[in-house]
Each structure stands twice: as C-alpha cells, then as structure tokens.
N, C-alpha and C positions, 0 to 999 in steps of 0.2 A: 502475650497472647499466642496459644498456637497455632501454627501455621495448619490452616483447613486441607484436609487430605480427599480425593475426589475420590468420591461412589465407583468402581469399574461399572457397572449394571445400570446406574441412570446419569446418564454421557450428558443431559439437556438440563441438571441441576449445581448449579454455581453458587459459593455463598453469595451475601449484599458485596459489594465494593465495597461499602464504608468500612468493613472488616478488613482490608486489603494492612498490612503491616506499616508502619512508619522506618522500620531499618532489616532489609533495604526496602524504600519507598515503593508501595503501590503491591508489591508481591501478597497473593492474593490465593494462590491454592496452588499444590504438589498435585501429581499423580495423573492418572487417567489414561486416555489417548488421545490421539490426532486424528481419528476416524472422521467422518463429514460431518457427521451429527452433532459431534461435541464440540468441533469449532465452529461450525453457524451459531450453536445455541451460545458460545462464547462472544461471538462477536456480535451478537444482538446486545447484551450487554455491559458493551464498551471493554470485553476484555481477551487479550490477547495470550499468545505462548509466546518465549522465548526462554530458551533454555543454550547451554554450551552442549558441545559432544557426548561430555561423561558426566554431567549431568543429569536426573530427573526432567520429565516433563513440567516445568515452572507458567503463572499463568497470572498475568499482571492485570494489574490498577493502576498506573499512574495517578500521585494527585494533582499531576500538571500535565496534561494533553495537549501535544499541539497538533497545530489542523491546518487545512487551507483551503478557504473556499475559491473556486474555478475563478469567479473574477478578479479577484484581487493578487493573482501572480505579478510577477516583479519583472517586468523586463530592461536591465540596463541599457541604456542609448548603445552603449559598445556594443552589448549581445545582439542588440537589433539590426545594426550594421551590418555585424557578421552573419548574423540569417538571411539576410538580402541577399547575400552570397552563393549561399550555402545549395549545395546538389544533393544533398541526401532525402532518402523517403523514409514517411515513417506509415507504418503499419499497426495492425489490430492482433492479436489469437494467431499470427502466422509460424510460430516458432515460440512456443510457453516453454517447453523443457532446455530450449539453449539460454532464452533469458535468464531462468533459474538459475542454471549451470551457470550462468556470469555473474550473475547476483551472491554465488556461492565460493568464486572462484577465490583463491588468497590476496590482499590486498597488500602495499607497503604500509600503510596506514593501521591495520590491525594483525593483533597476533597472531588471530584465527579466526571463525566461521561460525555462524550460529545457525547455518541453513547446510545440518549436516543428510543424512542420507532419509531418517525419519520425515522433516521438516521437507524433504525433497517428493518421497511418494505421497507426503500428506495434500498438500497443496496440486500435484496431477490429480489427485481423485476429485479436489473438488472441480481442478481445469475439468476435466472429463463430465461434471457434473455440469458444468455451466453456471459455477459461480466464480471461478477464479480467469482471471486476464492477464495478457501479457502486450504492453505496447514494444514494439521492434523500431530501431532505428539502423537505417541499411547506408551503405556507401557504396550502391550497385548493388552485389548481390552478397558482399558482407553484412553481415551482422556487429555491428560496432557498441551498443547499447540499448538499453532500456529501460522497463521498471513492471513490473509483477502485482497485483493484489487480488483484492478481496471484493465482490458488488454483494450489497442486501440492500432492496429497495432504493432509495435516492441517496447513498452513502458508497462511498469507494474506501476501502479499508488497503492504504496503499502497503504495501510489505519489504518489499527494496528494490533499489534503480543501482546502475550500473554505467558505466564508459569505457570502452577500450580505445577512445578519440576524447578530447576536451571537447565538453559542453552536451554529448552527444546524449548523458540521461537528462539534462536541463530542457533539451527539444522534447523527448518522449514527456518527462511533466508539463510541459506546454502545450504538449498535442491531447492531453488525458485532459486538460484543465477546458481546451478548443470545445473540446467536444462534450465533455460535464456540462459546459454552460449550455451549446447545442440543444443536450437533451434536456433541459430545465431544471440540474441540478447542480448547488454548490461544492456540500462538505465531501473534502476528501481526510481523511485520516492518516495523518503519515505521526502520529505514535511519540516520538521521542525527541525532543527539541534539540536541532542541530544550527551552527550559526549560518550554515551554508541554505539549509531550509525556512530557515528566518530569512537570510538575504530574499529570497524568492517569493517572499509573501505570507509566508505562513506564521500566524501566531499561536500562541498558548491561552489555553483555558483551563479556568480550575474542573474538578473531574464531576460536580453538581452539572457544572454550566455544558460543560458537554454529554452530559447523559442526556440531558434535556434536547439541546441539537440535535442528538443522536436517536434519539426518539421521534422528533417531529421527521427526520430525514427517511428513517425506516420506513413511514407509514405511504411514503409516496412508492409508485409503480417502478420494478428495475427496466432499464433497457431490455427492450426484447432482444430476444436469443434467432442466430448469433450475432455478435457484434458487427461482425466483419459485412455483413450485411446493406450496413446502414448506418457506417463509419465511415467517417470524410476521409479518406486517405488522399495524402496530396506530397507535395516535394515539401520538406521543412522553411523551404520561405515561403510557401502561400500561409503559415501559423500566425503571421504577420497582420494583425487587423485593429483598426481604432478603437474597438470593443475592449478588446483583452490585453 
C-alpha cells in the first residue's frame, strides 16, 4: 500500500488510521507541516509526528498505544522514601523552551534527536497558543527536569520528559498525573511503549481501544488557560498522598 502523502492546502485532512502501514508499524502519512492547525487536527485523531533530522515530516498510527491514566501511576516504596526527602519544586508554563532544549539535548542512551529545530518552533507556537505545557522541576533556581506536551480537551498528549538529576522527570510525571486527577481528568498519552513507562503505570492499548478513550476524553472541557494559575505548585514531597 502506499504511503498517503498530505494535501499542503488542507493541513486538517488525515487519512483513517486503519490505513496506517504494518512495516514500519503504524506510519501513517508523509509530508505537510507542523503549523498549529495541522497538529491539533492530528492529535485529535490519535496521531502524531516524529520524524529524524534529515528525514520528511513522518506522522504515526501506532497499532499498540500506550497510556497512562493519572490514578494508576506507580510509586515504588523506595521512590516514596526518597520524596519525603526531597527539597526540590516543581512548577507549571515557567520555563517551555529550556524544557524542550533538555528534552532535545543528546543523550548517552541514543544516537540522536528527534526534537530537531522544526519540532522546536513547532511546539512554541502551539506553547504561545496555549495548547502546549511544560512541567519544570527546580533544585533552587536550577532547572534539573521535566516533561513537555500537548492539552485538547480532557487528554494530555505527553511528548518528552527529561533529567539532568535521577528521578527528577519521574517527580514532574507525578506532579502532571497530581493534578490531571485535580482536574477530573485521566488519559495521558505518552505514545510508545517504554519499560521504564510500564514500571510507572502506564499500559498499552490496541489503537480501536484508544481512539475510543481518546474520543470520550476530547469531548470533556481543557483546563482553563493559564495553567499556572490554578496549579498546585508545591515542594515535590507534598506529591505524596494516599490518593495517588
């Protein structure tokens, strides 16, 4: 089957997912841009970009999604120890372009970067827009981690988290999951099944089962703008609580 090539002119038309390719899995359409229009109307229907540097704009299906809804995060007895501990704050919207920048920055872990410079002004336009967040995790007045995405209606479309301390994106997804539940919302979208994202809570759905999630989640109200507003900021051990 060939690979569906996007319209430039109508930025808001995506083929079905079931179309999406079996090798490699889930890829789903070439072409286009990152303009705001074309990724809201992408992530309304469960699909995403990711592309390398010198690559096209590539724009996935997965037929295995995983997710994580806010209650069911994972807190090991050790991790929980260690957050009793812990002096660091974690923040809302305070610092979006340094999280990226970390989220972007080279890892030992991978070769290279798929949050290259495109991918970088894509996601300020929508920050600017007030659809995209950044949770900050401080150590005083460092910036040591976080984690980046995407809000439409009762969905958080997470995009990537970051550490330049152990554990320190694990607080920032705990403080995003504190306050999802806060707001009366579960699904978060973190995309691509990792073991380290399993350890934490999150499972897999096949890509029916979460259109369907993905649809009821939509139709609820997003948090009012801005976040920072009317975001519990607190020291990372008040994230501590019987609930979560």
């Amino acid at each position: 089957m060939p690979l569906h090539q996007l319209h430039p002119d109508y930025p808001e038309l995506f083929p079905e997912t079931r179309l999406a390719l079996r090798d490699p899995p889930g890829l789903l359409a070439v072409g286009g841009d990152l303009q705001p229009q074309r990724l809201l109307a992408a992530y309304r229907c469960g699909v995403f970009p990711w592309f390398g540097e010198d690559e096209p704009v590539l724009w996935w299906s997965p037929p295995v999604r995983c997710v994580l809804h806010a209650e069911r995060f994972h807190k090991a007895r050790r991790f929980e120890r260690w957050l009793r501990g812990c002096s660091w704050r974690v923040g809302v919207d305070e610092d979006f372009a340094g999280v990226v920048a970390g989220c972007a920055a080279p890892r030992a872990d991978h070769a290279g970067t798929w949050i290259g410079p495109q991918m970088r002004t894509a996601y300020q336009a929508l920050y600017r827009a007030g659809f995209a967040h950044s949770i900050e995790v401080r150590d005083g007045d460092e910036l040591i981690g976080g984690l980046y995405g995407v809000n439409l209606g009762g969905v958080f479309y997470a995009e990537s988290m970051y550490s330049r301390r152990p554990q320190a994106s694990k607080v920032a997804l705990l403080a995003l999951c504190r306050q999802w539940q806060d707001w009366g919302n579960q699904l978060i979208d973190v995309q691509m099944e990792t073991a380290h994202l399993l350890s934490l809570g999150a499972h897999c759905l096949t890509r029916r089962a979460f259109e369907i999630e993905l649809e009821r989640a939509l139709q609820r109200a997003a948090p009012a703008l801005p976040w920072a507003s009317h975001w519990h900021r607190s020291a990372a051990a008040e994230l501590l609580r019987p609930d979560l």
